[in-house]
VOFI-218949 format. One line per field, with one value per residue (C-alpha): y, x, z; residue in one letter; residue number from 1. Coordinates in nm, 4 decimals. Layout:
// residues N
y <- Y / ...
x <- X / ...
z <- Z / ...
code <- A / ...
pos <- NUM / ...
// end
This chain:
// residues 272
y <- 0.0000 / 0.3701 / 0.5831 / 0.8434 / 0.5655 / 0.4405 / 0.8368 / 0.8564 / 0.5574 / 0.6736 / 1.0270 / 0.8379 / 0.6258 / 0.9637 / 1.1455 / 0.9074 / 0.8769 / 1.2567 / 1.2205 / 0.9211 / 0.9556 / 1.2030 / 0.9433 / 0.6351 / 0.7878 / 0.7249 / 0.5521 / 0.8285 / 1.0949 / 0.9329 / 0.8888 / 1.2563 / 1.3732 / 1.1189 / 1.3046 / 1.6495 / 1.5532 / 1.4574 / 1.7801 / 1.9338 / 1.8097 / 2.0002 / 2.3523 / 2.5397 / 2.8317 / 2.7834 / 3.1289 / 2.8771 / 2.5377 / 2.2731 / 1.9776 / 1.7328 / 1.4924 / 1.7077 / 1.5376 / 1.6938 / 1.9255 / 1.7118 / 1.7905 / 2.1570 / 2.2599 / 2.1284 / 2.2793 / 2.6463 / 2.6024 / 2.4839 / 2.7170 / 3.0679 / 3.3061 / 3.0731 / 3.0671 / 2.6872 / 2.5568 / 2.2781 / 2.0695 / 1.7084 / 1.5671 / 1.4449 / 1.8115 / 1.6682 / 1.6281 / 1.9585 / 2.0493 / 1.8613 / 2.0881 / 2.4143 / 2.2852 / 2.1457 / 2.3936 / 2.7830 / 2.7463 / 3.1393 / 3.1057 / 2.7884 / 2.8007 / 2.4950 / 2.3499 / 2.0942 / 1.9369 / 1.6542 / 1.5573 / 1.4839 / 1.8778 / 2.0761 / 2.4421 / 2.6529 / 2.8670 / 2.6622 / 2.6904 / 2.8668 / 2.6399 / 2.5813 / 2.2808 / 2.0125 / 1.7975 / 1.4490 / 1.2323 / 0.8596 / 0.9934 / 0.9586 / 0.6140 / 0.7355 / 0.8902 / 0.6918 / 0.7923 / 0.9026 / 0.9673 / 1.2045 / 1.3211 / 1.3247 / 1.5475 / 1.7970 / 1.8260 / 1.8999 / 2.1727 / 2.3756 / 2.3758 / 2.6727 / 2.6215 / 2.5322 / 2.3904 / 2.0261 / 1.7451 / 1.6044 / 1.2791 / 0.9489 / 0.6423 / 0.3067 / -0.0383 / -0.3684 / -0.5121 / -0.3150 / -0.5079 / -0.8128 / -1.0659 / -0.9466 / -0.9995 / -1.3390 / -1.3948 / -1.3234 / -1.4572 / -1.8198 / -1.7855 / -1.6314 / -1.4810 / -1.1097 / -0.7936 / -0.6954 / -0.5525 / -0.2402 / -0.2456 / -0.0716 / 0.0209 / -0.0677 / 0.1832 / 0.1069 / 0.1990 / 0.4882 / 0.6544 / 0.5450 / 0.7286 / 1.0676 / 1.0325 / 0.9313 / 1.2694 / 1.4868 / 1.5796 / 1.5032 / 1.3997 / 1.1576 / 0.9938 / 0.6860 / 0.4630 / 0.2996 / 0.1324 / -0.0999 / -0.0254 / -0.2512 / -0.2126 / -0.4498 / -0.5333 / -0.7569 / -0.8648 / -0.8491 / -0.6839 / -0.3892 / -0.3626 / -0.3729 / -0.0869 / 0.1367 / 0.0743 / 0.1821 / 0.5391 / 0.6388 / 0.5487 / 0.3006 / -0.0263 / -0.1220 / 0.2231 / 0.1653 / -0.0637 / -0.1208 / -0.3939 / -0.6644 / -0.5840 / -0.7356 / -1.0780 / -1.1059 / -1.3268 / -1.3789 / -1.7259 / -1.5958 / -1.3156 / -1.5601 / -1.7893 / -1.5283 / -1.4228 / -1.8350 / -1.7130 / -1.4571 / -1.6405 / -1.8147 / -1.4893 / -1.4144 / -1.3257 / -1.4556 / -1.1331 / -1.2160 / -0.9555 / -0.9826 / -0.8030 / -0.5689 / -0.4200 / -0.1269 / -0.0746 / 0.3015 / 0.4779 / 0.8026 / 1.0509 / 1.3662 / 1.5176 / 1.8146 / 2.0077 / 2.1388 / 2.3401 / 2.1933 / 2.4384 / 2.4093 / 2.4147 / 2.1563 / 1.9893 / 2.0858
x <- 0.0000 / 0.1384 / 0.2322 / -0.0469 / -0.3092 / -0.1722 / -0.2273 / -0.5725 / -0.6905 / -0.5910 / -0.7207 / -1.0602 / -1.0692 / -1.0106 / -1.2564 / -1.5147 / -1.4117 / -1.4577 / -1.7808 / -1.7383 / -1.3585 / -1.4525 / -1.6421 / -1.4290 / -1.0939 / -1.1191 / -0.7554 / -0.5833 / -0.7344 / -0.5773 / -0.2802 / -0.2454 / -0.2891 / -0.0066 / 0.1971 / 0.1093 / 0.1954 / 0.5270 / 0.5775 / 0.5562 / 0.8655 / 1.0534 / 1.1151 / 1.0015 / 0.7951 / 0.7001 / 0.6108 / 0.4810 / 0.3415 / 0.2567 / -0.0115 / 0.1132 / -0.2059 / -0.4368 / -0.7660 / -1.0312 / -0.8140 / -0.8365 / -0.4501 / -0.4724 / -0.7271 / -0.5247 / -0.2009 / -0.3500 / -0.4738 / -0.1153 / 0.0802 / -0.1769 / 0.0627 / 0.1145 / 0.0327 / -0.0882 / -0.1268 / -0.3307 / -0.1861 / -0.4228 / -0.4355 / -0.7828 / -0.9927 / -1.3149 / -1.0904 / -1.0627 / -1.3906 / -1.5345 / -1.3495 / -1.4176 / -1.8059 / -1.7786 / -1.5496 / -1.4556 / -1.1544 / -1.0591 / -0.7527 / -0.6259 / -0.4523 / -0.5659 / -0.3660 / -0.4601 / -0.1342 / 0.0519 / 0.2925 / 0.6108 / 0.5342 / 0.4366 / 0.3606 / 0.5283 / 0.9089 / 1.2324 / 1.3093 / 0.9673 / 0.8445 / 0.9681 / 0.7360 / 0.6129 / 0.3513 / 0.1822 / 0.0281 / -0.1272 / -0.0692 / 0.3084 / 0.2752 / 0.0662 / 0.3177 / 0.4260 / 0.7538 / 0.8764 / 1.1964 / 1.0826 / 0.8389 / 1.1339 / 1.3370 / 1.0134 / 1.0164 / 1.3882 / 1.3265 / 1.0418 / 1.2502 / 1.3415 / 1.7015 / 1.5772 / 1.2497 / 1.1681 / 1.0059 / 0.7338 / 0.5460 / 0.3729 / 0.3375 / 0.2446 / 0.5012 / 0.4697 / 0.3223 / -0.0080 / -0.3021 / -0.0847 / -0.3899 / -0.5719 / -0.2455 / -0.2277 / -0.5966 / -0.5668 / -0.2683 / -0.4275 / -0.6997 / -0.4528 / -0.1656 / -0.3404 / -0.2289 / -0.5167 / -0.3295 / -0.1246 / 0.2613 / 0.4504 / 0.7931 / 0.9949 / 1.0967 / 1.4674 / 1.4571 / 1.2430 / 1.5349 / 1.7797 / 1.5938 / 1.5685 / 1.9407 / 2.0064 / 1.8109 / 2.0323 / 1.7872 / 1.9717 / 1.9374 / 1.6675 / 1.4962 / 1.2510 / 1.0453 / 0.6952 / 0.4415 / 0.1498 / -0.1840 / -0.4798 / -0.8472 / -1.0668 / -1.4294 / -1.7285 / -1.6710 / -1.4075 / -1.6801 / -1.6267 / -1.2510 / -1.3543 / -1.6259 / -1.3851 / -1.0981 / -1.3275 / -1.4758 / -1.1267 / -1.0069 / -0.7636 / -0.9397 / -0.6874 / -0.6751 / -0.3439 / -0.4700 / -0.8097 / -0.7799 / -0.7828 / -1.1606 / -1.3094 / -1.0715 / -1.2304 / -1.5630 / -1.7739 / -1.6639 / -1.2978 / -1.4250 / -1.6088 / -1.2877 / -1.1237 / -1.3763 / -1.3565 / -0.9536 / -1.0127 / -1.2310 / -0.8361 / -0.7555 / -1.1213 / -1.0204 / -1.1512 / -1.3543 / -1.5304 / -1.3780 / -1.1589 / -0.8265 / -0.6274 / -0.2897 / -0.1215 / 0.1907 / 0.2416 / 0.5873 / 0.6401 / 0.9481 / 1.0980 / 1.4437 / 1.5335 / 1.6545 / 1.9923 / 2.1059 / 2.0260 / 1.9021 / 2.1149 / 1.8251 / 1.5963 / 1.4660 / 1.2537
z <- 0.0000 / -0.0710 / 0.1746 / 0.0749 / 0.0604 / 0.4274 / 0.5285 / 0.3787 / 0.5553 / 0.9198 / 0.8318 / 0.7439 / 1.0428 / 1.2858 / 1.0730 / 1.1667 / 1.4954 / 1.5706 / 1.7721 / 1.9598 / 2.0433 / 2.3322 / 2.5340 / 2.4189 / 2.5319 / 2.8890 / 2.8793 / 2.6761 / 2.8650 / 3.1931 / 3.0342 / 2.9086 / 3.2625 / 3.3845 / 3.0942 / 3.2231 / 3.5629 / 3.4469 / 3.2928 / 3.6309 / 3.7340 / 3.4642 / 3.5021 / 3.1865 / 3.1529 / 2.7595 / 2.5424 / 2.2504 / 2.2777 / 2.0402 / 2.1044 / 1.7974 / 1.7246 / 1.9552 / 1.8662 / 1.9886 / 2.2552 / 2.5778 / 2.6020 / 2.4569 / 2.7109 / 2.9709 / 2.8858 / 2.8442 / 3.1711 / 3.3864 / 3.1158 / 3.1198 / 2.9784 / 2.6662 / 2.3602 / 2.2502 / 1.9205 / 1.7978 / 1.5685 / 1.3937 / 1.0479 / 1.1061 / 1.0278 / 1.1805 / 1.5311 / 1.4870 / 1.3452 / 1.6997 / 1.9318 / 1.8124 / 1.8447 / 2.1501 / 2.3305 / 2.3137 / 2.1614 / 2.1220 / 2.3406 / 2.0916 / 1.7638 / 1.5122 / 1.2876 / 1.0146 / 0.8700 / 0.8985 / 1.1967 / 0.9224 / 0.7738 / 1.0700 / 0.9339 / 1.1731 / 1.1848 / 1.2753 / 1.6241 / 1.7618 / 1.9674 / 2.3511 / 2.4177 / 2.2440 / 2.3520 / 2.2100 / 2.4114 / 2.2136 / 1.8728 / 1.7730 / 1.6692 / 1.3882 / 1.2123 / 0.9219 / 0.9397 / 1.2970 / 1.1865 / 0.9485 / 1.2477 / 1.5046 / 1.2433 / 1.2543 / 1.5840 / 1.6508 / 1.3748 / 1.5532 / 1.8768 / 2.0355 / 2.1385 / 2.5247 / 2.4333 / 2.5504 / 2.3707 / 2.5571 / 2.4686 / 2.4765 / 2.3221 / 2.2907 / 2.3147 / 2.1882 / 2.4382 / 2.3769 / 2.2964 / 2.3428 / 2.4365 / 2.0863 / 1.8581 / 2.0061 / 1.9955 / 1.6253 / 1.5650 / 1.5807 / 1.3556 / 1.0645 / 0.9442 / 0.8627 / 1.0419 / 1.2783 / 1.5726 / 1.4778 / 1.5601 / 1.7922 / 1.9078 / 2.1866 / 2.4390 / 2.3578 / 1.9915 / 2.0149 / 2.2497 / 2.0383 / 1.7508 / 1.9431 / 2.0095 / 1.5955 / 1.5490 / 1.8115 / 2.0908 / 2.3983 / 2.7342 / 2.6305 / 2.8901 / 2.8450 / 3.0115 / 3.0524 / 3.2279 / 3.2245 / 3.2044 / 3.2204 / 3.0850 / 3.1472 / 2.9143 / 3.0074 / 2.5911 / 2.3238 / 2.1283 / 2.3641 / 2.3313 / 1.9622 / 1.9791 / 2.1877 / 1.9631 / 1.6756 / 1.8387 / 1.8929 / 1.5457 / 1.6472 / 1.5275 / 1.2849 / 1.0930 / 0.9549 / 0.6818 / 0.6891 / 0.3942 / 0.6886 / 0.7458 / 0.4489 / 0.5105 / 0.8596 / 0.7787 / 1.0855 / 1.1560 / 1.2133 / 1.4235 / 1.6285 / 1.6467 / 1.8092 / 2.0527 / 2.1450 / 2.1854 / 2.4020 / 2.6991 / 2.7802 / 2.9511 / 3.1341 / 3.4706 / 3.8211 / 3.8228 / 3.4907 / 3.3221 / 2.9983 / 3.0173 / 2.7501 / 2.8274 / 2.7603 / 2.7340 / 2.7728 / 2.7099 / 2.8270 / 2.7262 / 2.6761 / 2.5451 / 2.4872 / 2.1552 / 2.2160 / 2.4927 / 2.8053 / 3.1092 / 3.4199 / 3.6328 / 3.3734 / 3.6834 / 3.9749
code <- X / X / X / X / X / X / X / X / X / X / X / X / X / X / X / X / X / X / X / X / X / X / X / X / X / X / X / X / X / X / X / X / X / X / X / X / X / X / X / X / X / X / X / X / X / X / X / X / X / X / X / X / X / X / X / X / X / X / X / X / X / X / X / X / X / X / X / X / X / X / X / X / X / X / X / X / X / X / X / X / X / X / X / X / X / X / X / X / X / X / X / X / X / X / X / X / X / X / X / X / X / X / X / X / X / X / X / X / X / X / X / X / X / X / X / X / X / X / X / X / X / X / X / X / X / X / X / X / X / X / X / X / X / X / X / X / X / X / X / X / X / X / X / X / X / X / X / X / X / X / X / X / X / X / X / X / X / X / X / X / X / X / X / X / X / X / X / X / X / X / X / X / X / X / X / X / X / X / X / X / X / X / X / X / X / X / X / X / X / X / X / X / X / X / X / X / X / X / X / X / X / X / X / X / X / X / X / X / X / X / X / X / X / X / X / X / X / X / X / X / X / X / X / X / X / X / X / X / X / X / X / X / X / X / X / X / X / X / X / X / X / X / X / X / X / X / X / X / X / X / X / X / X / X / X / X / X / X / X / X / X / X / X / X / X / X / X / X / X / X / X / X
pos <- 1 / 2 / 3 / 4 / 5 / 6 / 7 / 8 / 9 / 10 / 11 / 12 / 13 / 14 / 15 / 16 / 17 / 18 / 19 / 20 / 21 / 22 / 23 / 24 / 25 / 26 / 27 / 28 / 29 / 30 / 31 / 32 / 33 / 34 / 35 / 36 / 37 / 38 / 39 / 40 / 41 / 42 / 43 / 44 / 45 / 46 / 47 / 48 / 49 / 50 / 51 / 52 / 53 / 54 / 55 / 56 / 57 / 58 / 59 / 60 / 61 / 62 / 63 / 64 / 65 / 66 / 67 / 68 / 69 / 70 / 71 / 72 / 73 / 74 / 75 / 76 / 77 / 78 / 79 / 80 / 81 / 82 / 83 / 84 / 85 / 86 / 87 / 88 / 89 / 90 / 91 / 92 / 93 / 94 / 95 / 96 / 97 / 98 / 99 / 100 / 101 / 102 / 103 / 104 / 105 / 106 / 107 / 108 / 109 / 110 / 111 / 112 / 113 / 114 / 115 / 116 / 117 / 118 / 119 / 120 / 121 / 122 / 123 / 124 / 125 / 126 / 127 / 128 / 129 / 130 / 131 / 132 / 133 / 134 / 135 / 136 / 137 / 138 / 139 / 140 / 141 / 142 / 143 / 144 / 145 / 146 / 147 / 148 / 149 / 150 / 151 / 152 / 153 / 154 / 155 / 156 / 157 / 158 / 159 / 160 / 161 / 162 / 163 / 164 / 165 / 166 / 167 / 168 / 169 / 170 / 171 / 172 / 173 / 174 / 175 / 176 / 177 / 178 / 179 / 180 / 181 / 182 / 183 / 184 / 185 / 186 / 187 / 188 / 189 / 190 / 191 / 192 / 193 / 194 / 195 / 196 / 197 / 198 / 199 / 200 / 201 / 202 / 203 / 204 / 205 / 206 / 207 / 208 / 209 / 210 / 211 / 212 / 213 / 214 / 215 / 216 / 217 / 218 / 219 / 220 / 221 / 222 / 223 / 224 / 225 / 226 / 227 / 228 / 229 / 230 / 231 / 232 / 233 / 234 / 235 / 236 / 237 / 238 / 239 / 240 / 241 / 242 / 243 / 244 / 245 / 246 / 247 / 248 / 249 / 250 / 251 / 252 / 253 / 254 / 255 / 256 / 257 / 258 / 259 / 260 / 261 / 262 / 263 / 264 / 265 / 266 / 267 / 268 / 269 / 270 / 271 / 272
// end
């Protein structure tokens, strides 16, 4: 599949999503304030912020309020995301940007923070994404983010990867290679790690409908949907009852890496 095709299907998949990712993103939103609460244990004072993948502004919202006397900028490739939180919110104080996180529209070395939370492993190329980023930093600015590890979704992959030999569960990184990548790219003073998080569903058909209303179900390449005939879904949902906990409840981890590094210069006093 081409690149542009691969771009058009997750734009699709978060365009539909726009509506229901608000009450579907329980987990992201909890891990965006884990991400925030990291940040207060850096000592910046940011003029100009950027939110890359800002969805419908959970994080933007959030960040003008701990950060008032900033300026915070908006940045999602999916234009209903966007569309969503100017209805939904008063977005005066917020600056939206529809592009794309490997072109981000804004002046080399601007920016003093940037912030993603669950959306840089939607970038096709996070090389070209991590090169981006290093570009917009201010000279003291900080590079703020999470992520998602292999060992997300872990029980589906294996789940699936009985029934056939399709890609259902999207890939991620491991913690290791993404700092190694930041370091290729010259930010410095990298620091990464991760924990795991746990959500547990009455159904699979649950982890299914919540993976959909965020956009997440697979968007990467949605050509595995129409090789998925009832009978293999149902396979899988057989799978799935090996892991049903003593509490009835059927698990799905997370595997949630956080990080930040910093363009250039590093502050003497970086840390509280």
């Amino acid at each position: 599949m081409e690149i542009n095709s691969k771009k058009k299907n997750l734009q699709r998949a978060f365009n539909r999503a726009a509506k229901t990712y608000d009450n579907a993103s329980y987990l992201q939103k909890e891990i965006c304030k884990r991400l925030l609460d990291r940040a207060d244990m850096i000592n910046i004072q940011p003029d100009f912020i950027l939110d890359l993948g800002a969805g419908t502004g959970y994080g933007s919202f959030a960040l003008l309020n701990k950060y008032q006397n900033s300026s915070v900028v908006a940045l999602d490739f999916s234009e209903s995301m966007l569309d969503f939180l100017v209805t939904q919110n008063n977005q005066e104080s917020l600056l939206l940007l529809n592009a794309d996180f490997e072109k981000i529209p804004l002046q080399s070395s601007s920016v003093d923070l940037v912030f993603s939370s669950s959306s840089l492993q939607w970038a096709l190329s996070r090389e070209a994404c991590f090169r981006e980023i290093k570009r917009v930093l201010s000279p003291h600015g900080v590079f703020l983010f999470t992520t998602y590890g292999p060992d997300t979704l872990k029980e589906l992959r294996e789940c699936w990867s009985t029934i056939d030999d399709h890609e259902h569960v999207n890939a991620f990184t491991d913690m290791h290679h993404i700092g190694d990548e930041l370091l290729e790219n010259s930010f410095q003073d990298p620091v990464v790690d991760r924990e795991i998080l746990t959500v547990t569903y009455e159904t699979v058909l649950d982890l299914q409908k919540d993976l959909q209303n965020i956009g997440s179900s697979n968007a990467l390449d949605n050509k595995t949907h129409s090789l998925t005939s009832p009978n293999r879904m149902h396979s899988m949902y057989k799978e799935y009852e090996k892991f049903r906990q003593k509490d009835g409840k059927l698990p799905a981890t997370f595997e949630v890496i956080y990080g930040h590094a910093w363009q250039g210069s590093i502050p003497i006093d970086l840390y509280k």
